[in-house]
DONU-451822 format. One record per residue (C-alpha): residue number from 0; residue in one letter; y, x, z. Coordinates in steps of 0.05 Angstrom, whole numbers, always signed. Each point is the difference from the previous one (the first is absolute). Layout:
BEGIN
{n:NUM	res:a	c2:Y	c1:X	c3:Z};
...
This chain:
BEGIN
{n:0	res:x	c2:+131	c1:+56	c3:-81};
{n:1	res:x	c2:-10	c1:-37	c3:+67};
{n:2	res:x	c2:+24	c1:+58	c3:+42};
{n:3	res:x	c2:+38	c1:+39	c3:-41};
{n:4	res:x	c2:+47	c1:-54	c3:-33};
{n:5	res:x	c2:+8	c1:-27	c3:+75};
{n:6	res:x	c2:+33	c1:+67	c3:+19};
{n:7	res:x	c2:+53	c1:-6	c3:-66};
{n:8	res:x	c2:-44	c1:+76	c3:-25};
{n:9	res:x	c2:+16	c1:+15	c3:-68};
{n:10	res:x	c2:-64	c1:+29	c3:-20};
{n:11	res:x	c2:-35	c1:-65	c3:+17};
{n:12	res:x	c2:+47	c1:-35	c3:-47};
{n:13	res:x	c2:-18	c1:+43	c3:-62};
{n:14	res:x	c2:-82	c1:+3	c3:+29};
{n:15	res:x	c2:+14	c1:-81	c3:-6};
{n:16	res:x	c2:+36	c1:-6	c3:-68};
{n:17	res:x	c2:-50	c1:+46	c3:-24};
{n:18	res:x	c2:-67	c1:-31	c3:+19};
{n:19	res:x	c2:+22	c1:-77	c3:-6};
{n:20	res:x	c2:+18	c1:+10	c3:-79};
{n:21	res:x	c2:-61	c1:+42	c3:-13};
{n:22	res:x	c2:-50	c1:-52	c3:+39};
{n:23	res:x	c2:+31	c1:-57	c3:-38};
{n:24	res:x	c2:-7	c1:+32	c3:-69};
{n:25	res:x	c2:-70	c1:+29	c3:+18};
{n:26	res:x	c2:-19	c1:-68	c3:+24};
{n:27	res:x	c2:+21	c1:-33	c3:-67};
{n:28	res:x	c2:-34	c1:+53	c3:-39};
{n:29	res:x	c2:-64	c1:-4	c3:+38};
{n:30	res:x	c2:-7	c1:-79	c3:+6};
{n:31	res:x	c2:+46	c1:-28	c3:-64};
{n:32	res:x	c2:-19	c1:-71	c3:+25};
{n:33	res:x	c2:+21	c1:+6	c3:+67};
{n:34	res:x	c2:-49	c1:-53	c3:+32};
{n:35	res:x	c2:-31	c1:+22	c3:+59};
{n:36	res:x	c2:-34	c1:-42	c3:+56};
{n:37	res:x	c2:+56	c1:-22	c3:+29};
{n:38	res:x	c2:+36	c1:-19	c3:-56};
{n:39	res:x	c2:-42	c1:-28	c3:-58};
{n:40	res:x	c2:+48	c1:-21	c3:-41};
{n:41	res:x	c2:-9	c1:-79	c3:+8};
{n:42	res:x	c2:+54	c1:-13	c3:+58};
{n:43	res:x	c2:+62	c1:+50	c3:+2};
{n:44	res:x	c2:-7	c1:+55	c3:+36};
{n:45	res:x	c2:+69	c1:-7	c3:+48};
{n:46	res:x	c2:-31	c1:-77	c3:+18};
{n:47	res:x	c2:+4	c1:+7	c3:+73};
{n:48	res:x	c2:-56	c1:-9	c3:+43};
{n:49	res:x	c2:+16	c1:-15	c3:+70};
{n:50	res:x	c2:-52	c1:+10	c3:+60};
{n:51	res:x	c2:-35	c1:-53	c3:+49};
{n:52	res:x	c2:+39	c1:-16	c3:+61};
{n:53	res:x	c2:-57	c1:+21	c3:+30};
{n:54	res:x	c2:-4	c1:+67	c3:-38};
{n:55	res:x	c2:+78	c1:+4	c3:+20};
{n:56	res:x	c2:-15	c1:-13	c3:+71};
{n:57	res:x	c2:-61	c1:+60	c3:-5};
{n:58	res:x	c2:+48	c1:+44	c3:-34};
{n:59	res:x	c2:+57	c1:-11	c3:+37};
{n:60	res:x	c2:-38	c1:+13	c3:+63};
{n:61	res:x	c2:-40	c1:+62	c3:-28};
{n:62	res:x	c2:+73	c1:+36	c3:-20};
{n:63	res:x	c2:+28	c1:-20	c3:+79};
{n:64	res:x	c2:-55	c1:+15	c3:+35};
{n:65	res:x	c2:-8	c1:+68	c3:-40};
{n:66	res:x	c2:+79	c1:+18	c3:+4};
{n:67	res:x	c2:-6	c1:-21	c3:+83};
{n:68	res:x	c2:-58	c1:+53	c3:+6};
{n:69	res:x	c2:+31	c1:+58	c3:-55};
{n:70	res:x	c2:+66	c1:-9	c3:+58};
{n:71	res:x	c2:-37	c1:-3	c3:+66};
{n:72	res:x	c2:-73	c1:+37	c3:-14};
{n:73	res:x	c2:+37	c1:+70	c3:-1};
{n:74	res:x	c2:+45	c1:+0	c3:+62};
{n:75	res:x	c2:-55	c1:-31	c3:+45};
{n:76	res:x	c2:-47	c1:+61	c3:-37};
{n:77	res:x	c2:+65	c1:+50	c3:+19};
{n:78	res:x	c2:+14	c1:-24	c3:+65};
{n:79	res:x	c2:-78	c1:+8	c3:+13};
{n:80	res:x	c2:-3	c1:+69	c3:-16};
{n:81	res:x	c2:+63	c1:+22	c3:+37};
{n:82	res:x	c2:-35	c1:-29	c3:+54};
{n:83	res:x	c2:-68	c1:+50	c3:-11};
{n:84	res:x	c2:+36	c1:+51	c3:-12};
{n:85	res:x	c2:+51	c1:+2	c3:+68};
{n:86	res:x	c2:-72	c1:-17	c3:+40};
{n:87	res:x	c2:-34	c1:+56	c3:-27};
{n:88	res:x	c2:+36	c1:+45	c3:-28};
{n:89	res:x	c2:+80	c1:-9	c3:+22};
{n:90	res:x	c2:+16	c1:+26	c3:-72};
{n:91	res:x	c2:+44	c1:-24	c3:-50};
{n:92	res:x	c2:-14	c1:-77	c3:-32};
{n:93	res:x	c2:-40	c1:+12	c3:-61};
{n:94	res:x	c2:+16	c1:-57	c3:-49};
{n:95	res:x	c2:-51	c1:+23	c3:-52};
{n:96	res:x	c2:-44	c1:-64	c3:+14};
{n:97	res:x	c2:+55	c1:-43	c3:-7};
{n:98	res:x	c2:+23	c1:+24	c3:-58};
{n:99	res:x	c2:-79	c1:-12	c3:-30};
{n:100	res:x	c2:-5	c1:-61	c3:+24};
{n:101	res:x	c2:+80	c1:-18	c3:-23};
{n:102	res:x	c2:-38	c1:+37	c3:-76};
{n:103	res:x	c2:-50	c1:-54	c3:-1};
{n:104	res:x	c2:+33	c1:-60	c3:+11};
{n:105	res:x	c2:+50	c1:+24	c3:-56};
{n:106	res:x	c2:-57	c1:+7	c3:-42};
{n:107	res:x	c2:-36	c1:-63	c3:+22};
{n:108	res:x	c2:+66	c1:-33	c3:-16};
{n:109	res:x	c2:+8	c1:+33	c3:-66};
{n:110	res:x	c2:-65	c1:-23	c3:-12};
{n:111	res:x	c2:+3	c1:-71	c3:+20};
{n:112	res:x	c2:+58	c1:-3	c3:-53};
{n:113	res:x	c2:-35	c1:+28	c3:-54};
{n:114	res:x	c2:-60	c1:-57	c3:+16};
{n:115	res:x	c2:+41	c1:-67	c3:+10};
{n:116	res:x	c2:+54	c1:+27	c3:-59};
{n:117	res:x	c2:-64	c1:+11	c3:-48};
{n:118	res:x	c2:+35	c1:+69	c3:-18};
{n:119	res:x	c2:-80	c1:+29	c3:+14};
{n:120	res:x	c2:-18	c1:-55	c3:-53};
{n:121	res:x	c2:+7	c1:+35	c3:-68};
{n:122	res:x	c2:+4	c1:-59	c3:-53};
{n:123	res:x	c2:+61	c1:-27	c3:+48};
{n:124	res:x	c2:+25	c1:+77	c3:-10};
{n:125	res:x	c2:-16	c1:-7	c3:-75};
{n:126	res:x	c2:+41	c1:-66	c3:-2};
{n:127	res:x	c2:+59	c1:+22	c3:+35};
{n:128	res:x	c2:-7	c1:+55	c3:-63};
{n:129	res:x	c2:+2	c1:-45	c3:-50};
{n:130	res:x	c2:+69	c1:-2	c3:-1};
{n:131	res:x	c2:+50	c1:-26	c3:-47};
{n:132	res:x	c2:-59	c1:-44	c3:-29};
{n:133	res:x	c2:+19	c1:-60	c3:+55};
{n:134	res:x	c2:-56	c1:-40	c3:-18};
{n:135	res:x	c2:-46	c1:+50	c3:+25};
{n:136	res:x	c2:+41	c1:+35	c3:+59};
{n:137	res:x	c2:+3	c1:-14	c3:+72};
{n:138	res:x	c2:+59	c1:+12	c3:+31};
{n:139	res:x	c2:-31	c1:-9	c3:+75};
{n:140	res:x	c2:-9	c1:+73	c3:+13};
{n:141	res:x	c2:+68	c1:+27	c3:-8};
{n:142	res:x	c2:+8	c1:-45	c3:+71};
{n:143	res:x	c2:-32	c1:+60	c3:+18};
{n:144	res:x	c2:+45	c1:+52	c3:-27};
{n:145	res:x	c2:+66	c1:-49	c3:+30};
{n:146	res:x	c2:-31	c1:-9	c3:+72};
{n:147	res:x	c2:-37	c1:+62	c3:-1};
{n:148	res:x	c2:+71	c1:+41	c3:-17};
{n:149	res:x	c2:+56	c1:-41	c3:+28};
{n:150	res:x	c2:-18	c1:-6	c3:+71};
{n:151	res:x	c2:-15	c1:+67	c3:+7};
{n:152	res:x	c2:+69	c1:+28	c3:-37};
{n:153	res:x	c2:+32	c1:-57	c3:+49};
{n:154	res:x	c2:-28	c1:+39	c3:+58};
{n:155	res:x	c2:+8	c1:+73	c3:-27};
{n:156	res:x	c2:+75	c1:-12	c3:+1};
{n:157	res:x	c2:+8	c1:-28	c3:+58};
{n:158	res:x	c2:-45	c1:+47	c3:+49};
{n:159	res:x	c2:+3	c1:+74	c3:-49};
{n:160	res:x	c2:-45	c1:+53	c3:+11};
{n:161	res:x	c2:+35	c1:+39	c3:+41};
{n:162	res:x	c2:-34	c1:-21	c3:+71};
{n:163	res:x	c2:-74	c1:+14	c3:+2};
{n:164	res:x	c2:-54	c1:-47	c3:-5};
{n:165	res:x	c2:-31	c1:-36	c3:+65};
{n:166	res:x	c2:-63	c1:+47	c3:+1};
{n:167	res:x	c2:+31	c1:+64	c3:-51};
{n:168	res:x	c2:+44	c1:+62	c3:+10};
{n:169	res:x	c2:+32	c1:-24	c3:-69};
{n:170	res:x	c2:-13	c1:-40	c3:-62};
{n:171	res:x	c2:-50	c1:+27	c3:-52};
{n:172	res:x	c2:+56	c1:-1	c3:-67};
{n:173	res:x	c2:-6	c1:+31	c3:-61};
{n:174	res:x	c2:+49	c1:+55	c3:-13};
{n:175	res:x	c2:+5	c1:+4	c3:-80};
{n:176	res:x	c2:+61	c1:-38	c3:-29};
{n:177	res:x	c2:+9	c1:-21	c3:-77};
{n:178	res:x	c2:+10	c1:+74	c3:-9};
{n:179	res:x	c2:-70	c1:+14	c3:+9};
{n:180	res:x	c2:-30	c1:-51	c3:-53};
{n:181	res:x	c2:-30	c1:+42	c3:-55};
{n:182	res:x	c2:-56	c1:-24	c3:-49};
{n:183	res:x	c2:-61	c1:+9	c3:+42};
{n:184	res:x	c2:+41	c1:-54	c3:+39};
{n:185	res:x	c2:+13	c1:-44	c3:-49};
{n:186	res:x	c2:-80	c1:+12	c3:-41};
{n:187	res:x	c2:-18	c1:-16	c3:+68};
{n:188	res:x	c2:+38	c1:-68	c3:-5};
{n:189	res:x	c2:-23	c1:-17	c3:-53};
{n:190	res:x	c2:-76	c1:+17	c3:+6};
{n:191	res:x	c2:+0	c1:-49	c3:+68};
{n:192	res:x	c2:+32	c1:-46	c3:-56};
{n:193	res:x	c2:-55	c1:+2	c3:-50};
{n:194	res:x	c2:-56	c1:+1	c3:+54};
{n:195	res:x	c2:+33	c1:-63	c3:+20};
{n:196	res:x	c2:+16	c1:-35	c3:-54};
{n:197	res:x	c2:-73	c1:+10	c3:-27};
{n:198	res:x	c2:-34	c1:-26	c3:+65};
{n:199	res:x	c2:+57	c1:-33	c3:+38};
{n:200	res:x	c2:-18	c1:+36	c3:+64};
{n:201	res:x	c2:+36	c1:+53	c3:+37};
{n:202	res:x	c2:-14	c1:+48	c3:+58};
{n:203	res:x	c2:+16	c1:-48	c3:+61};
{n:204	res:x	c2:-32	c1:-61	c3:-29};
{n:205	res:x	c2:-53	c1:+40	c3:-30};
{n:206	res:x	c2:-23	c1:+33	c3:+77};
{n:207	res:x	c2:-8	c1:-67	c3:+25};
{n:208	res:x	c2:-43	c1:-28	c3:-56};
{n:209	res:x	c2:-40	c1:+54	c3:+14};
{n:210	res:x	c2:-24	c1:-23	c3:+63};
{n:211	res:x	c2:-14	c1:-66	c3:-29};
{n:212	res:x	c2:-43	c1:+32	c3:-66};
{n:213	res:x	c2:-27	c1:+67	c3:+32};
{n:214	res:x	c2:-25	c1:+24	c3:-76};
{n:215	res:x	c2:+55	c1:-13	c3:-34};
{n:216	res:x	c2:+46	c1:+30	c3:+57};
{n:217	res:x	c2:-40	c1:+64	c3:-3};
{n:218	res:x	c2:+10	c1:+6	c3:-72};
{n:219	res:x	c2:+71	c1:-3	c3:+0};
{n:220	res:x	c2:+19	c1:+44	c3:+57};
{n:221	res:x	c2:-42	c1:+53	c3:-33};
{n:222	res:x	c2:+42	c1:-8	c3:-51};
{n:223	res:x	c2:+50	c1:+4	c3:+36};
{n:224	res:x	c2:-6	c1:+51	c3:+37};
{n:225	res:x	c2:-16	c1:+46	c3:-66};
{n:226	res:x	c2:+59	c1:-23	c3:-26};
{n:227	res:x	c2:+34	c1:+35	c3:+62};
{n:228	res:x	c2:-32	c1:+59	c3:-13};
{n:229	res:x	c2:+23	c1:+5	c3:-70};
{n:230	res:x	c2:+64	c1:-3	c3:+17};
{n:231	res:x	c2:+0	c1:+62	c3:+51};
């Protein structure tokens, strides 16, 4: 949805009006009262709750701080190597540990979303699901899908694809259009739907609670990865 949506791909618009129908139905179906943690039922669930200044100011300096470092971190690791490698070997500049260490901070910035946004927190998830009941939905998350989307379409059509990456030969893209959607595509769509509209948690959010419930994690990725081999 994130990535795909960003890029204007078609088969990320059907994956995403597949799976958002199907986890909203399967979520009503599953939990008929809707309550969940987050939203008891007491207070309305769109009531907004804004942070501390000083949870601001720690935020705030947590997302510039790690945006400074996802910018700077790689070069300095790139310029680094280049350096090694016309010492000692007076090849070519290999960029692959920039391009590991530009992987991580992408990741630790994907993850740092998921965390502060509470998308890893499944009875937020299951709220945002409770939709058209407004009593019991929270509208907070689909923030997510509006900042997570727009800036990044913004950017797409502005810069393209067509010059490489700072550390790639090429962007990694999909090649299969519309064309290519069949039903394993769209059973596919909507299994990741019912998976999460029955536990509110999908794959990305669902890694990074791992680390924070090592059981739990383990579970699920075996399932997981079964589930991959299924589908072979």
């Amino acid at each position: 949805m994130l990535c795909g949506l960003a890029r204007l791909s078609g088969r990320s618009a059907v994956a995403v009006a597949t799976f958002f129908p199907t986890a909203i139905i399967t979520h009503h179906l599953a939990h008929p009262n809707l309550s969940t943690s987050v939203c008891p039922g007491n207070v309305p669930c769109y009531t907004p709750v804004y942070p501390t200044p000083k949870a601001t100011m720690s935020l705030g300096t947590l997302a510039v701080l790690s945006v400074f470092a996802a910018r700077t971190v790689p070069g300095i690791v790139a310029q680094m190597t280049a350096l090694h490698i016309t010492k000692n070997t007076k090849g070519s500049p290999d960029h692959t540990a920039a391009r590991i260490t530009t992987q991580f901070f992408s990741g630790l910035l994907f993850a740092l979303g998921l965390h502060i946004s509470q998308m890893s927190h499944p009875a937020k998830v299951a709220s945002f699901l409770s939709f058209p009941d407004l009593e019991h939905w929270d509208p907070s998350l689909a923030l997510v899908l509006l900042f997570g989307v727009l800036p990044n379409l913004v950017e797409n059509q502005i810069k393209g694809f067509k010059l490489p990456p700072t550390f790639a030969e090429s962007f990694a893209l999909p090649n299969k259009t519309v064309q290519d959607i069949d039903w394993r595509f769209l059973l596919g769509a909507m299994s990741f739907g019912i998976g999460w509209g029955l536990t509110g948690t999908c794959p990305g959010p669902a890694v990074l609670r791992s680390f924070a419930q090592p059981v739990w994690g383990l579970l699920w990725i075996g399932g997981f990865w079964l589930g991959g081999l299924l589908s072979v």
